[in-house]
N, C-alpha and C positions, 0 to 999 in steps of 0.2 A: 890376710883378712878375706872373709870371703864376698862376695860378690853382692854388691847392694847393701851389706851389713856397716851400719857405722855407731857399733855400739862402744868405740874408742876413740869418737870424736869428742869432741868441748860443743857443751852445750849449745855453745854462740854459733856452729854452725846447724843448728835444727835438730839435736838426735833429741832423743827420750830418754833421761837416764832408768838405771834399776831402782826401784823403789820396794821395800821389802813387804812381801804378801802378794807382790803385783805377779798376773795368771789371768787363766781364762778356766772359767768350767770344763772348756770343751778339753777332752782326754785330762782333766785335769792338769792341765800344759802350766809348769810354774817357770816361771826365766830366771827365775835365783839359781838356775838348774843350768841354764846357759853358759858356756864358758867365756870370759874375755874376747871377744873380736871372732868369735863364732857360734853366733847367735840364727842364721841361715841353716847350718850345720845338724846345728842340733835341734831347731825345727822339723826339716829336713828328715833327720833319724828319728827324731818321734813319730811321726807321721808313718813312716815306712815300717816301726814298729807295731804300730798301732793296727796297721793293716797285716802285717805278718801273722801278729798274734788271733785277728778275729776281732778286734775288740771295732775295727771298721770294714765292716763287710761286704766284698762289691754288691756296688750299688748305694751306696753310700754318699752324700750328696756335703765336702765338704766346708766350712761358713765359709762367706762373701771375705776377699784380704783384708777386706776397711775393719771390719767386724772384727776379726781376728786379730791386727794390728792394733785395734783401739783396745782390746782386752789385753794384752799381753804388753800396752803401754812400748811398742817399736813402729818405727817406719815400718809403708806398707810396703817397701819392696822388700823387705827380710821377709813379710809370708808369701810376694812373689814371686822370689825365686824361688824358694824352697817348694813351692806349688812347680815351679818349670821344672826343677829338677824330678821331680816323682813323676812328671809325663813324661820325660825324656825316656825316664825308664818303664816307661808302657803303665805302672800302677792307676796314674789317675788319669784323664782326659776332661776337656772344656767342652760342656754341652749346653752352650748359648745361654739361654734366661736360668738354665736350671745351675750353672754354675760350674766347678769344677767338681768330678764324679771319681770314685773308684771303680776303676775298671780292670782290673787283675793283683791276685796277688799270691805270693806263693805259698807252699804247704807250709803249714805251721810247724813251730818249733815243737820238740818232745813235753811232754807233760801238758799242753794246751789244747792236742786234738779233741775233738768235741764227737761225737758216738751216739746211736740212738740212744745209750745206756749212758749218757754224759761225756762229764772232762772223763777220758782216758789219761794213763799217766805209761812212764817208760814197764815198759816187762806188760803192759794190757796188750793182748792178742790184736786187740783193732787197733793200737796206735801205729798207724802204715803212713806218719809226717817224719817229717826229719827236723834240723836245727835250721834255726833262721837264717837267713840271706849274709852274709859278712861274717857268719860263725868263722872261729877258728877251726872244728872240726868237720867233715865232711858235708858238704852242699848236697842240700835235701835232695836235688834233681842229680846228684851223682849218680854212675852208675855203681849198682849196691845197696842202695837206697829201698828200704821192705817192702815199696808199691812194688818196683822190679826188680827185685830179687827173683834168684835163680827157683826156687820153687813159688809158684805162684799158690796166694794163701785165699781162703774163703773171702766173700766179701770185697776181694781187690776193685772188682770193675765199681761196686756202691762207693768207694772208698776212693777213685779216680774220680766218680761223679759228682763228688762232694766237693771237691778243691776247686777254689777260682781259678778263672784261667783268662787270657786277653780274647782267643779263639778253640773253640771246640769241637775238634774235627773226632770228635768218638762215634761210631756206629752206633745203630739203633732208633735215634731219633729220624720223624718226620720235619718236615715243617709247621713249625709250632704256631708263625707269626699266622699263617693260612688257616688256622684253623676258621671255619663258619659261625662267628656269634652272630652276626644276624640273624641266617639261617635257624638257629639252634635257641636264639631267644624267642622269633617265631612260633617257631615248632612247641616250645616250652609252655608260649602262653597257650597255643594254644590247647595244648596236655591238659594243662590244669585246670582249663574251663569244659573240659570234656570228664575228669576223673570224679568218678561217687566215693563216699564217705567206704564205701568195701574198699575200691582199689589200696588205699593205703592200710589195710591190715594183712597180715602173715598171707601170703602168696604161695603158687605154686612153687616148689623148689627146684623146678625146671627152669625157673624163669616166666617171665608174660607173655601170655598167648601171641598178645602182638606182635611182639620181638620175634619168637619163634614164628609165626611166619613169615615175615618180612625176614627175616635170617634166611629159611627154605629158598624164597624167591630173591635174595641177592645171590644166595651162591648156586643155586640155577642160574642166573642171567650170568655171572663173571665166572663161578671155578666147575659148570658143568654138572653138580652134583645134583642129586635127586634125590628130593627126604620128605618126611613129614615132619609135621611141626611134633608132633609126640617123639621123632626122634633126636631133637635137638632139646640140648642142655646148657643154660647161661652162666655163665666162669666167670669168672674174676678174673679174666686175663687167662691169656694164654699158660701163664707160670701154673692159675689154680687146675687148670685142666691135666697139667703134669703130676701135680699131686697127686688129686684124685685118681688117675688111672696109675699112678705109684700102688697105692693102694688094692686095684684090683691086682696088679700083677702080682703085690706079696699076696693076697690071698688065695693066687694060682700059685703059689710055690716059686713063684720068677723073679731070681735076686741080680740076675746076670742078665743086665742090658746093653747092646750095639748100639754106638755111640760115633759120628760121621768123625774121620780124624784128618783136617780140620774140622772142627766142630763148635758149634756155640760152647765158652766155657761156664755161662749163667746156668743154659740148660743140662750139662754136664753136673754142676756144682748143685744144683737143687733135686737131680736125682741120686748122687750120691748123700744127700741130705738126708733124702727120705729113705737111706738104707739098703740102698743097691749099687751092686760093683759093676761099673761101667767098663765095657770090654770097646777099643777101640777099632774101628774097621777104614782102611784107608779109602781114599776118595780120589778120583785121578778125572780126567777128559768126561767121560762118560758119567759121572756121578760117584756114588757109593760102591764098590767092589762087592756084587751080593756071592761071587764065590768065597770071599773073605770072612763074607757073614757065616756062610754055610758053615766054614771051617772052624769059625771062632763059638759054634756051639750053645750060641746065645739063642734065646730063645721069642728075644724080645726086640725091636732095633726101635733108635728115634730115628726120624730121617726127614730133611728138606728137601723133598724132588724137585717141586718147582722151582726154586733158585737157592742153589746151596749154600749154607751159611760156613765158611766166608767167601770160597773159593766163587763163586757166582752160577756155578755149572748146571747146567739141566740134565737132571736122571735119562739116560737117552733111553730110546725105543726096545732097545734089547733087552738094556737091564730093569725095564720096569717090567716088563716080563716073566724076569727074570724073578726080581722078588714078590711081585702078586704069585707066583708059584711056591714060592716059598712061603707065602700068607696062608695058602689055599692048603698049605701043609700040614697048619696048625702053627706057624710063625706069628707074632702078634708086630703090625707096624704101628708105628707112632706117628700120626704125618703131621708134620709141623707148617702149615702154611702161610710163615709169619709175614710176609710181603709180597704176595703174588701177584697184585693187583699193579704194583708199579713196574710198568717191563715201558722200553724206547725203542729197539731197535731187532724186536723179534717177535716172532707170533706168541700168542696165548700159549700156554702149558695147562692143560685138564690136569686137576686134582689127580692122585690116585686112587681117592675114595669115590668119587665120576666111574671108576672103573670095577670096584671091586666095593662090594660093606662089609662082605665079612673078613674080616683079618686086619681089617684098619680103622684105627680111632683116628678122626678129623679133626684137627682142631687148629681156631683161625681165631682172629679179634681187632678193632678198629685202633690198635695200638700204632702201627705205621701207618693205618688211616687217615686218621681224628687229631687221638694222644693218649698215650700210654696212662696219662692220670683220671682216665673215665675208670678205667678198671673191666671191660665188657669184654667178652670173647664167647665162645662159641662151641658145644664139642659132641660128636656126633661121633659113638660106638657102634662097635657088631650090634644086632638085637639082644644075645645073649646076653649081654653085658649089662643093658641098660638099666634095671632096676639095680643092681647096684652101683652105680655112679651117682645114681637117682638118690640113693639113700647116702652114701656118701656125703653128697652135695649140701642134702637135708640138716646131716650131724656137722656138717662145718660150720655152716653160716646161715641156714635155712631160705639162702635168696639173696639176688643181687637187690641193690636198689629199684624200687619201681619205678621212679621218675625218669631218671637216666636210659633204662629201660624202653619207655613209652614214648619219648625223644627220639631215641635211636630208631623206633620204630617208624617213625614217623618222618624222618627224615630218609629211609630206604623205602617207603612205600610213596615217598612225592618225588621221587627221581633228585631230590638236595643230594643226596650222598654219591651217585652218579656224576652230578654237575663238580661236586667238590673235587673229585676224582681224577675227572679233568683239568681241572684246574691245576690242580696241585704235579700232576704229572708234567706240565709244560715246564713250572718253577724247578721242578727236581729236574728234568732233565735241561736248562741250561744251568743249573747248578750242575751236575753232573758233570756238562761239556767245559766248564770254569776247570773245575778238578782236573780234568782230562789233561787241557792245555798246560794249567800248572806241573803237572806230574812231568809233563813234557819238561818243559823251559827249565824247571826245577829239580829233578831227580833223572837225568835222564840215560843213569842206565838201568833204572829202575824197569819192572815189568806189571802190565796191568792187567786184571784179572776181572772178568767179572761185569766189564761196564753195559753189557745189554739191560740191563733190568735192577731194580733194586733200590736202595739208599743207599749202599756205600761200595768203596771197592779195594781189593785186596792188591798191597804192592807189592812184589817180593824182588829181591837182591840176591848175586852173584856171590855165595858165602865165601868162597874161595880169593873172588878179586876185590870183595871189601871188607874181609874179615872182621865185618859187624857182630854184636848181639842186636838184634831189634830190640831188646829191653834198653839197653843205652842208651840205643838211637830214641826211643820214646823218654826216658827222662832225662835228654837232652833238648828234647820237643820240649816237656814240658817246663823245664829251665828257661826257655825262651816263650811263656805263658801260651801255647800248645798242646790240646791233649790230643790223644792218637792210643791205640790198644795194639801192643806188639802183637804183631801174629802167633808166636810162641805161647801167650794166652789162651789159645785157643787148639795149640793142638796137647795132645797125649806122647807121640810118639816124636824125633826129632825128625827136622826138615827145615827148609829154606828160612831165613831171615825175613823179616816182614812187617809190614805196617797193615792195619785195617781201618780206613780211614771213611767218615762219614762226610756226606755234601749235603743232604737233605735242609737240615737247619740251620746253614748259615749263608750269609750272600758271596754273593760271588765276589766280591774284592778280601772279603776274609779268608775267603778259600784262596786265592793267590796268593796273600800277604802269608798265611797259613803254613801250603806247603813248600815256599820260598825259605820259612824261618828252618823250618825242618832239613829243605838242601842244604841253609846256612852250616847247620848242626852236623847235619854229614860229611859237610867238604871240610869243615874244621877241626874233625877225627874227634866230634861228639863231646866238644867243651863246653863246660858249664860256663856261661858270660859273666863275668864280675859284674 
């Protein structure tokens, strides 16, 4: 019988018998559905279904026991336990007056993954969930599993970001909780009591004057660069600015793009989107190998000088030389300067566009900043170029938001974006040093890559003395509500086993608890936990 259940007692000692019809609205919970003397049980497995399937979504807040007890006509220790049991297993947790919560849950079962385009069903290209938790058939977090399967498919990383999880060690994010709403409620009011009935009609497609200079004068003060506001262009994020110059390179004939290996696989995956064949160029100590480039004939390269995504490395002295000579050739670079502002333990890195405008498209945005959900970035061409990016820009979207826009301004032109910057660098970098220690105590024949500067850092392993897949190892993580982005994600070519794991957006006890569950997963040769 199970624990607290006394739905096999005699009435005379206090139970509730079944009475037919008797339920609760809540998931529709009927106990005619209960079985004899495991009534805890199958509370229990509703609940854990409920949350499997979606139909309770972390963050989900669920009834008070008395409440649920009285509906469902049982003592209140059958929705006791059954509530102890689903924290035990990390799904719900006890958050004071607000109750007991959902706080992880795993990938949904086939036929229920849900898609921008809806319920996905089996044979849909985006259903990348597996079977539910206790299936007979293969554990969603197995290795083989279509998030980690051997060929990595479009869409994988939106497809990881979508799945609950207990802790969220994926790259890319900042600190989210940091963000400035004072600051930026501020700034807002004050926007709208400064804006005329013009500002809010069709705008320039460059973007607002104001942005663009306060854009000029932030990356003069921090990446060195020197521009005018006529030569900057407001994106939609770093992604729209890859578009757009997609676009001028087909219209130069340029199908065959240099692509850093390791290298971002989003950035990877959205230029072959737009129709071009990404040629891989390895990356070692020094940065990008630009004689690699030479040889690989491409005529176009992306490239992260100031801190490489993932390996962390800075484009050293020679080789940036190196490839501004090869710009100066008639080479087109692509400079990706998606987090340069957050560095701990090393000097500044000047842009390469500080060095060089013609041969290099700039392009930056307050995505590791701020948050990636403003949508604001930044991009700044040879002169040649400019009118069509310009027109480009025009036929996509005719303009980012104004408001947003005028904010952003206004928060770089009263030194707020500076102070945040600060701010947030002290949180990253004891988040960082959490990671560090973890990585130690927790993995530690692990090697770490990258920790001077950034939001996240790169671990790799001995393929010989742990004959890992990093894909295991991560839906092994994620079996134990942990996501993590195998390194193998992110390259082209094959090489070391790997995790790329983020600190930015979580606290430092999660980051412990984090990559502890992760060494769990390693030492126990990557078992799915019952």
């Amino acid at each position: 019988m199970d624990v607290m259940d006394r739905s096999t007692t005699p009435p005379s000692e206090g139970s509730k018998e079944p009475q037919p019809g008797i339920g609760s609205d809540f998931l529709q919970l009927d106990l005619g559905q209960a079985p004899p003397g495991g009534r805890t049980a199958w509370l229990a497995d509703s609940l854990r279904s409920a949350i499997a399937d979606g139909r309770l979504p972390v963050g989900t807040r669920l009834p008070a026991s008395r409440v649920l007890a009285d509906e469902l006509r049982v003592t209140r220790g059958v929705v006791t336990e059954a509530y102890r049991r689903l924290a035990e297993s990390g799904q719900t947790a006890g958050r004071g007056r607000l109750g007991t919560v959902v706080v992880a849950a795993p990938a949904e079962p086939r036929g229920r993954i849900h898609t921008a385009n809806g319920p996905a069903h089996p044979g849909d290209p985006h259903n990348l969930s597996g079977p539910a938790p206790g299936a007979p058939t293969r554990a969603a977090s197995e290795p083989g599993h279509p998030l980690f399967g051997s060929a990595v498919r479009e869409g994988v990383v939106d497809a990881l970001r979508a799945l609950p999880c207990r802790i969220d060690l994926s790259p890319g994010l900042p600190d989210l909780a940091a963000f400035p709403r004072t600051a930026w409620l501020r700034a807002e009011r004050a926007v709208l009591g400064g804006v005329t009935p013009a500002d809010f009609g069709y705008g320039d497609p460059r973007g607002a004057l104001a942005l663009r200079r306060a854009v000029v004068g932030w990356l003069a003060r921090n990446r060195g660069i020197r521009a005018d506001p006529d030569e900057v262009v407001i994106v939609a994020g770093v992604a729209q600015a890859f578009v757009l110059l997609g676009q001028l390179l087909r219209a130069d004939g340029i199908r065959r793009v240099a692509v850093e290996d390791p290298g971002s696989l989003g950035a990877r995956q959205q230029l072959e989107y737009g129709g071009h064949t990404v040629v891989p160029v390895p990356v070692d100590a020094g940065g990008l190998d630009v004689g690699a480039l030479r040889a690989s004939g491409a005529k176009a390269v992306l490239s992260t000088p100031a801190h490489q995504f993932p390996t962390g490395v800075v484009l050293d002295g020679e080789r940036r030389r190196e490839l501004l000579n090869w710009a100066a050739e008639g080479g087109v670079v692509i400079e990706d300067d998606y987090d340069a502002e957050h560095r701990y333990d090393r000097p500044p890195v000047p842009a390469l566009r500080s060095l060089m405008s013609d041969g290099v498209c700039y392009a930056g945005s307050v995505s590791k900043l701020l948050a990636p959900a403003l949508r604001v970035g930044w991009l700044l061409v040879p002169p040649d170029r400019l009118d069509a990016v310009v027109t480009a820009k025009r036929y996509a979207d005719l303009g980012n938001g104004i408001l947003t826009q005028l904010v952003l301004a206004r928060l770089m032109d009263s030194g707020e974006l500076e102070r945040h910057l600060r701010h947030v660098r002290l949180r990253h970098r004891r988040r960082r040093d959490a990671m560090l220690r973890a990585v130690e105590t927790h993995l530690p024949g692990a090697r770490v890559h990258g920790a001077a500067a950034g939001l996240h850092l790169m671990v790799t392993f001995d393929e010989t003395g742990t004959g890992i897949r990093d894909t295991d190892l991560a839906a092994a993580a994620l079996a134990r509500g942990v996501k993590a982005h195998p390194l193998s994600w992110h390259r082209i070519c094959p090489g070391a086993p790997g995790l790329v794991l983020g600190y930015a957006a979580g606290a430092a006890h999660e980051i412990d608890e984090g990559i502890a569950l992760i060494g769990e997963a390693l030492n126990e040769g990557l078992a799915v936990p019952a």
